[in-house]
N, C-alpha and C positions, 0 to 999 in steps of 0.2 A: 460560173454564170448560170443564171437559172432557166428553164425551158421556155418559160414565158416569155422572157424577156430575148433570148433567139430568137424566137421567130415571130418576136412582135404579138403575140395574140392575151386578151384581159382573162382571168381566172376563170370566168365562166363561160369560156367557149368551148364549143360543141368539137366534136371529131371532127365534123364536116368542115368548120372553122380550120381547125386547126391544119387537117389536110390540106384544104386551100391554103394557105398560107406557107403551106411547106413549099407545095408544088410551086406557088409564086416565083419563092427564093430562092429554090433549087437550081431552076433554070437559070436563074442570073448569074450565080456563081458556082455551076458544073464546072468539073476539070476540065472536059472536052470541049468546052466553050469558051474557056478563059485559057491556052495554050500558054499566056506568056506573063500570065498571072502566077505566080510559084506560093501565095497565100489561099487561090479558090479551092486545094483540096482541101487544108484546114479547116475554111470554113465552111465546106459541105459536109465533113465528118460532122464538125458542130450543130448543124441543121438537123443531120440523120441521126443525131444519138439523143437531141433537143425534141423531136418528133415522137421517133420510138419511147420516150422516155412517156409524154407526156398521152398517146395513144395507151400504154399499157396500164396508166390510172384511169383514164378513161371507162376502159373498158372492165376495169376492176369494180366489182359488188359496192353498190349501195355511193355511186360515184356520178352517178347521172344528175344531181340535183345540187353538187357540192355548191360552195359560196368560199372566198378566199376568210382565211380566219381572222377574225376581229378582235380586236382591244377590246379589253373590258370596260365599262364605261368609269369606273371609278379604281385605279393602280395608287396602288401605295407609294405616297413621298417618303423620301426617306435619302441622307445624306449618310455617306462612306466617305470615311478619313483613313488615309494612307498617309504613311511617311515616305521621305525618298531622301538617298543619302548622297552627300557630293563630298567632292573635296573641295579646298579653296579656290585650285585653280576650274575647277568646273563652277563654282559659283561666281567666279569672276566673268570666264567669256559666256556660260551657258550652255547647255547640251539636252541630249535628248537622256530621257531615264527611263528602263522599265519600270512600268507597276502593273501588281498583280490585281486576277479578279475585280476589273472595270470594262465598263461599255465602251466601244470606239465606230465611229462613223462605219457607217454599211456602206461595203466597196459595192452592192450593186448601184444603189440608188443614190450613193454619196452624199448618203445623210441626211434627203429629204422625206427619206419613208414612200415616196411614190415615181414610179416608171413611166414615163411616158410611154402613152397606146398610141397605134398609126390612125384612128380614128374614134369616134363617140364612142363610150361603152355607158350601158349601164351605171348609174353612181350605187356604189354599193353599202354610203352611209343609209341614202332614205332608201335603199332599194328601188330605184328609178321611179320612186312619187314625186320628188321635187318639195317634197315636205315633211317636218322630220315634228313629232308630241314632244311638246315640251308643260312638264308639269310644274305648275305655280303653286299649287296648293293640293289638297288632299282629292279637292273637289272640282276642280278646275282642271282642266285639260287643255291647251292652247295649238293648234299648227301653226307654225312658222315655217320659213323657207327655209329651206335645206342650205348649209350655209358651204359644204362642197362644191356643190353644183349648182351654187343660186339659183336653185329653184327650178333647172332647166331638168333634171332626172339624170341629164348624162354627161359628162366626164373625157376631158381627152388624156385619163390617167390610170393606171390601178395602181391599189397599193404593192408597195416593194412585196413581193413572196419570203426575202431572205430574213426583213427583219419584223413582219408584220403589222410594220407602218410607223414603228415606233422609230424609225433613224438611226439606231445604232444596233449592234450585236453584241453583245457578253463575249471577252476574250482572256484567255487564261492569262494572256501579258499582252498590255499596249502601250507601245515607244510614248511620251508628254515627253512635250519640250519645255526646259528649264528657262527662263531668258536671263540674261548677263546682267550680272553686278545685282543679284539673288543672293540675301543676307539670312543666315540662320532665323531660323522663327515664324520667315513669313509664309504665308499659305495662298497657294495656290486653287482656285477651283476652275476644275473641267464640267463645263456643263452638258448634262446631260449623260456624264459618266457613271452616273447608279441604272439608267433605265438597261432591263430584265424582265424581256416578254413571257420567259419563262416562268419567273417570278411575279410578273405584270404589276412589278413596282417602275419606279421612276423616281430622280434625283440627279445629284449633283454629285461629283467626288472634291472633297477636301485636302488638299494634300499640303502636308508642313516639310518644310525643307531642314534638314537634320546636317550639320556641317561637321564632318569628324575628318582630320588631319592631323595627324600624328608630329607635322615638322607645321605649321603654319597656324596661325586663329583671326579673324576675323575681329576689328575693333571698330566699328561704323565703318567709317570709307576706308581704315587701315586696314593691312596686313600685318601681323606680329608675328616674326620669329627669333630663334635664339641660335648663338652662335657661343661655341666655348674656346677662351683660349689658354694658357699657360700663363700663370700669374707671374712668370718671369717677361714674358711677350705684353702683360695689360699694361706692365709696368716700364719695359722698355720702349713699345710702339713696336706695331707689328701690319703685314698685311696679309689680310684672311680670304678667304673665298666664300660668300653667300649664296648658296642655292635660291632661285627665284622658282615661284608658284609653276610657272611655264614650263621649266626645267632648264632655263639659262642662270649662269654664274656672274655675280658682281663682284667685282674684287672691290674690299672694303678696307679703305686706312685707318687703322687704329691708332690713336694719337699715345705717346706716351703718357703714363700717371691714370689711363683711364677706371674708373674704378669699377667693380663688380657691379654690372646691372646698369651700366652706360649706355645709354641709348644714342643710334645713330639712323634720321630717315636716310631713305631714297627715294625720291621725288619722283610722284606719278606711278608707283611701282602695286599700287592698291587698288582699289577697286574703281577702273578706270571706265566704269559705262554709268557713270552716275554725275549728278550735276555738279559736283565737283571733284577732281581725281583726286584718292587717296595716296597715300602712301604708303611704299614699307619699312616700317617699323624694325630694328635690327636691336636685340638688347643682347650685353655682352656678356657671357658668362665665363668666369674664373674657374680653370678646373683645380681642385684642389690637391695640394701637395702630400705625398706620402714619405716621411722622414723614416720610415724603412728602406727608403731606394738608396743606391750608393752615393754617399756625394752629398746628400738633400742636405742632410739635419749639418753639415758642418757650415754648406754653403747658408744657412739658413742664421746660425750662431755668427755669421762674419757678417751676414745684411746687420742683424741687429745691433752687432755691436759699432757696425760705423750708423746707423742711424743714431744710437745714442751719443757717439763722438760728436756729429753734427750739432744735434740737438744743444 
């Protein structure tokens, strides 16, 4: 939390300001005043370290005339594209994702860029004129009304200190949330995720959702996976266990005669937050036989030769 905003007072108040203000809320919430309060010493340390903090700028060189720092009038637009990776079952319910090197909401001011003051301060767009030059042309010079502070010079706000009004902060990784039933390809944008007061650009983050799953894939509203069984088992009927995206098991009957690459749904089993449930998609696969195993290549000569008897 920033000193300012402890003890309530706008960027350009004086010591004297500020002292008042301490003394204010010291008193309210002293330990020896609040016996049954077990939070007033916390936030008297916070008061005395918010004070001390802000008295020893104070009284620091070439500190007396400061102004809270300002945006520059014209920041660079400019769009950042990230990728983010899920698996299918995170693109089916939805989750939260890191990504790197984006803007995220300022916890002081929660994203507004400005703090409420306990009363008027100063507007520090027109500098308390109430009127701010605006140029039309080379030759022209126009006053209009201060569009902060309509016109009145003062303000029951200053801007945030943390992120210099700008709403968000530059964070080395900030949690987005993914929403459910999130299909490869689409792109998500967080607004406001390029601004970088640092950088005093400004933008949007683009992010494409990238689906890698090793056992599952995404088919529109489907889910497709594969399942392998024993071409003695495709061919007699068999029942197999399917892992689901979730990490629950379907047991799945395979009918006899089925053949390699048999497909069998499960209903509603896909991508189930969309306006219609998908399914999952089961395709069957044949593993193949090695006639170096003991047993195979005879068992193999005795199918053939009663299929041709039949035949």
């Amino acid at each position: 939390m920033n000193p300012f905003t402890v003890l309530g007072v706008p960027f350009n108040a004086t010591k004297d300001e500020v002292t008042a203000a301490y003394r204010q809320l010291a008193k309210k919430c002293h330990p020896d005043l609040n016996p049954n309060d077990p939070e007033a010493a916390q936030r008297f340390r916070a008061l005395s370290e918010a004070y001390k903090t802000l008295v020893t700028d104070l009284e620091a060189p070439g500190q007396r005339n400061r102004r809270p720092p300002q945006r520059a009038s014209a920041p660079t637009v400019v769009t950042l594209r990230r990728n983010v990776y899920l698996t299918v079952h995170e693109a089916m319910t939805g989750c939260r994702k890191p990504v790197e090197g984006i803007s995220g909401p300022c916890s002081c001011c929660s994203g507004s860029g400005r703090v409420a003051s306990p009363g008027p301060v100063e507007c520090t767009a027109c500098l308390g004129t109430g009127v701010r030059h605006n140029r039309n042309s080379p030759l022209i010079r126009l006053k209009v009304a201060c569009s902060d502070c309509s016109g009145t010079g003062k303000v029951t706000w200053f801007i945030c200190h943390e992120c210099a009004g700008f709403g968000t902060v530059h964070m080395d990784e900030c949690a987005v949330d993914i929403p459910p039933g999130t299909r490869p390809g689409e792109h998500l944008v967080i607004p406001g995720g390029a601004d970088n007061r640092d950088e005093n650009v400004v933008g949007d983050v683009e992010i494409t959702v990238m689906v890698k799953d090793p056992n599952f894939r995404i088919s529109g509203d489907d889910v497709e996976t594969a399942v392998a069984v024993d071409i003695f088992d495709a061919a007699l009927g068999t029942t197999v266990n399917v892992p689901l995206p979730s990490g629950e098991v379907f047991r799945l009957v395979v009918p006899p005669e089925t053949p390699h690459g048999g497909r069998f749904r499960i209903k509603g089993r896909g991508l189930h937050y969309t306006e219609t449930k998908g399914d999952l998609v089961v395709i069957l696969k044949t593993k193949p036989l090695k006639l170096s195993d003991p047993g195979v290549r005879d068992a193999m000569l005795a199918m053939r030769a009663a299929a041709s008897i039949s035949a």
